[in-house]
N, C-alpha and C positions, 0 to 999 in steps of 0.2 A: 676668415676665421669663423669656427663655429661655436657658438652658445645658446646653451640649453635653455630654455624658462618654459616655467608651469603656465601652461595658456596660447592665445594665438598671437599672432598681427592685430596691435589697437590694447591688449592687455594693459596693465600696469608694469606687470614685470618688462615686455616689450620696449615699455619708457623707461623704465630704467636700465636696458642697456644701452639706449640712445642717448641715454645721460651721461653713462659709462665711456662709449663711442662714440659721439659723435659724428667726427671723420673719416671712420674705420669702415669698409666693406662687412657686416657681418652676417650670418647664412642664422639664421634662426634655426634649432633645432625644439621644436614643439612638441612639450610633451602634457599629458592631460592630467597627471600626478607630480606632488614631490620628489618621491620617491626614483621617479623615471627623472628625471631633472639629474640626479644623482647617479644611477645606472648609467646613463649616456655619456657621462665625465668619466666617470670608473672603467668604462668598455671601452674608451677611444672615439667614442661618435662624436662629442663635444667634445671641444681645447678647454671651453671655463662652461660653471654656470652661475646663472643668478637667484639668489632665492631669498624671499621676503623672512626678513627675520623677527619683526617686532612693528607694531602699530599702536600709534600714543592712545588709542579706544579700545581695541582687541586686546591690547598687552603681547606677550611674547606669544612665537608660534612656535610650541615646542616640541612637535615633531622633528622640525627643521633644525634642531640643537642636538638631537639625536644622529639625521642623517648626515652632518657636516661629521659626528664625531666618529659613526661607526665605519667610515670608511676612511680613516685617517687623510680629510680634505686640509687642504690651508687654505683661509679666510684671506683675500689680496685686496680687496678694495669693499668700499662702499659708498651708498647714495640715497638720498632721503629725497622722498617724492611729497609732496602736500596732497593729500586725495581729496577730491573732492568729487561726489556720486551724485547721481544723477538717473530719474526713473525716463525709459522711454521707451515706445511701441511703436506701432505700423502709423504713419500717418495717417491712416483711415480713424485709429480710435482719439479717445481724451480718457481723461481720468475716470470717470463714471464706469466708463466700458470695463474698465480692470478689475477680472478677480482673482488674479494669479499673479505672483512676482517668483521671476528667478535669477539665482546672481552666486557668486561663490559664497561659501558659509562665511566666511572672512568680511567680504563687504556686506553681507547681511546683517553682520551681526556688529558691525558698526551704524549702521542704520535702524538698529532694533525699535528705538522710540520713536521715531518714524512709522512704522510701519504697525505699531500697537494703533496708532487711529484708525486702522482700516477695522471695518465689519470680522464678528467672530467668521463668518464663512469662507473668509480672503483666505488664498493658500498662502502658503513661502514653500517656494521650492531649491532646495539647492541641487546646484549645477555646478559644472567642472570648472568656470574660471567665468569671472564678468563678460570676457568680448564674446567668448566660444555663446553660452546663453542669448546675447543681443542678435548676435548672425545667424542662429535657428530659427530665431522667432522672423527673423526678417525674410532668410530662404525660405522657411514653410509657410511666411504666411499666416501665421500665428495670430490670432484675434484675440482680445480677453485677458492678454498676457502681455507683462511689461517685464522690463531688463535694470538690475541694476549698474551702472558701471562708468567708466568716467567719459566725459562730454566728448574725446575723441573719439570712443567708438559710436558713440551715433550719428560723428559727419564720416565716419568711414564707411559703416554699413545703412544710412541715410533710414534711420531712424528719427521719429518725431520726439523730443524733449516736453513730459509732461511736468517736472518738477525736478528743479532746481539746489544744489546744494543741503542733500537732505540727508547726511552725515549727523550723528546725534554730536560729534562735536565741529563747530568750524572749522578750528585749527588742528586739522586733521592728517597728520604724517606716516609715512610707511618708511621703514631702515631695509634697505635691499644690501646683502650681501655678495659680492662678487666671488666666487671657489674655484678649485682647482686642484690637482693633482699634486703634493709637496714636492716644491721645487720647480714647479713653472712657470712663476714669475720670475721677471728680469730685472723689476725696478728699482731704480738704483737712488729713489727719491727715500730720506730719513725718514724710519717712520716715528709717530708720537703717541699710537696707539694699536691696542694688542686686546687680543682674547683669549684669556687663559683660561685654561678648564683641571681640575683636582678634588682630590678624595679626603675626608677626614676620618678621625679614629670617633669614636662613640664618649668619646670624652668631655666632662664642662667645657667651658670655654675654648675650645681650639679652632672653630670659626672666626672669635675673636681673635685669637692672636693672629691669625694668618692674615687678616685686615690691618689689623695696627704694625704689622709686619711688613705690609704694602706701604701703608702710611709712612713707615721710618724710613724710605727709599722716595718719598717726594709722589707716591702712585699715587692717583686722583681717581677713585673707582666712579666710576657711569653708571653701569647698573652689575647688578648680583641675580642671577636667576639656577635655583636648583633644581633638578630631576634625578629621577628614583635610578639608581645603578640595577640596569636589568640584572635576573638572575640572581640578585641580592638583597634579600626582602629587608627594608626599612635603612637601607642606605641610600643616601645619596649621591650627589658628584655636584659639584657649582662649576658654571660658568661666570668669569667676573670679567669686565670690557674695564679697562684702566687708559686715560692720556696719563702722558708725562713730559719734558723738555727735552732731558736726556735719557739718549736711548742707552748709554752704557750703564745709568744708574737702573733701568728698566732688568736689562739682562742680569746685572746684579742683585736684585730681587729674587730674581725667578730662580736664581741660585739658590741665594737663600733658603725662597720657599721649599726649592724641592726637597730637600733636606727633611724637613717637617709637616710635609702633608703625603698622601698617595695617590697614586697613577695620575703625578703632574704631566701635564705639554701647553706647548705654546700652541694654540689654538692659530693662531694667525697673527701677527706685527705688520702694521701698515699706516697708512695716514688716516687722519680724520677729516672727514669730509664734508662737513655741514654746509661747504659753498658749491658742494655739489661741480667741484671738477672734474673735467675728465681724467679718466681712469688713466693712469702714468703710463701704463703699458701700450696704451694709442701711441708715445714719441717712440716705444719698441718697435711696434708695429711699423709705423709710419717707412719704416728706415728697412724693411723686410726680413728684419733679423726673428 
C-alpha cells in the first residue's frame, strides 16, 4: 500500500504512519510539499495520505484545512505523536561551532524560545521537512550547521545530539490526519468522532445557534477553527471536530444543521484515537481485501 507524507524516512509524518501501520508493508510516497501529499491521492500515486493537522505550540496548520477540503478528501483516521526536538550536527562539531540551524518552519517555530538565546548573527533557515535538513548536512558535510528534528533521525543518519528536548513546550503533541479519496475506507469499526466543516449567513448570532444546536444532539465540540472562503471576501467557512456516543444521534445533527447553515459536509466520521491505535484499516488490509 502506498502513502503519501511531507518529508522523508525518519520524518515525523513517517512515525505516524507507523503508528497508523504498524504491521502493514507500506511503500512511502515522498513528497517535499503539502500540497504534493495531496496531488498524489488525487492522481492515484497514493491509496491514503497523512498530514499533520494541528500542534498543541504551532496551533492549527491551516493550509492543510484548505487542501483536505478543496479536493473533497475524507478524513479516516488519526494519531497523535508527542514531539519532542532535538538539535544535532556532524560529530566533528559541539555547540559553539553552530551558527546556522535548519529544520521545517513547523518545528522551528515550536522551538522559537529556544533559539532567541542564540547571538543576533545565528541564522534559522527553513528547510523542506526536519529529517530531509539533518541528511544534507550529514551527506555534504555540512560544518557550522545543526538540524532540528526528532532523536530518530539522528541515530538514522548518525548525527551527534547537541541538545536535548528543546521544544518551547514539554508536553509537546502533533494530530496527524490519515486522507483519502471518499469512499476508500472499509472500516467497519463505530465511529465517535467526525469533522464537520459549514458556511454561515452574516447574521448576529448564528454561529451561536449552530453550536447550541450541536449541544442539543449530546456533540461534545474539541475544537472550532475558521478560514476565510476563497473568492469571498470577509466570509468565512468553520471546521468543528465534535466526539459523541452515538453515532445515529451524530447523523441527526448534521441533519439538523444542514438545514440552517451553508455548504455543509461531513468532513470525515471515524474514531478517536488518543491511544494512539492502529489504524482499523490494518485488519482490512491484513486479510488482502
Amino acid at each position: 500500500m502506498k502513502v503519501a507524507i511531507q518529508g522523508i524516512e525518519g520524518s515525523f509524518h513517517d512515525e505516524a504512519v507507523q503508528q497508523l501501520f504498524p504491521e502493514t508493508e507500506i511503500e512511502l510516497v515522498k513528497c517535499e510539499a503539502f500540497d504534493q501529499v495531496t496531488q498524489c491521492v488525487k492522481n492515484g500515486k497514493a491509496t491514503y495520505g497523512v498530514l499533520a493537522i494541528e500542534n498543541t505550540i504551532a496551533g492549527s496548520i491551516l493550509p492543510n484545512y484548505n487542501l483536505i477540503d478543496a479536493d473533497e478528501f475524507e478524513i479516516f483516521d488519526e494519531a497523535f505523536l508527542n514531539i519532542q526536538m532535538y538539535l544535532m550536527a556532524l560529530e566533528s562539531e559541539s555547540i559553539i561551532d553552530i551558527f546556522e540551524v535548519h529544520s521545517h518552519p513547523v518545528a522551528l517555530l515550536q522551538c522559537r524560545e529556544y533559539l532567541r538565546k542564540f547571538p543576533p548573527q545565528f541564522k534559522i533557515i527553513e528547510g523542506k521537512d526536519t529529517a530531509s535538513e539533518a541528511k544534507r548536512i550529514r551527506e555534504n558535510n555540512i560544518k557550522g550547521a545543526a538540524a532540528i528534528a526528532g532523536k530518530q533521525v539522528a541515530n538514522r543518519f548518525g548525527l551527534k545530539i547537541l541538545d536535548s528536548n528543546i521544544q518551547d513546550i514539554k508536553e509537546n503533541e502533533t494530530r496527524f490526519v490519515l486522507i483519502g479519496k471518499r469512499g476508500a475506507s472499509f472500516s467497519k469499526k463505530v465511529p465517535n468522532k467526525a469533522t464537520i466543516k459549514f458556511q454561515l449567513d452574516s447574521e448576529v448570532g448564528t454561529l451561536s445557534k449552530a453550536l447550541q444546536l450541536l449541544a442539543s444532539y449530546d456533540m461534545n465540540l474539541t475544537k472550532i477553527q475558521s478560514l476565510p472562503v476563497l473568492g469571498v471576501p470577509w466570509r468565512y467557512a468553520f471546521f468543528v471536530d465534535v466526539t459523541f456516543g452515538d453515532p445515529q444521534k451524530f447523523y441527526d445533527a448534521t441533519e439538523a444543521l444542514n438545514k440552517s447553515v451553508k455548504e455543509f459536509k461531513i468532513v470525515g466520521a471515524y474514531t478517536q484515537n488518543k491511544e494512539n491505535a492502529p489504524s482499523e484499516l490494518t485488519k482490512v488490509l491484513a486479510h488482502g481485501k
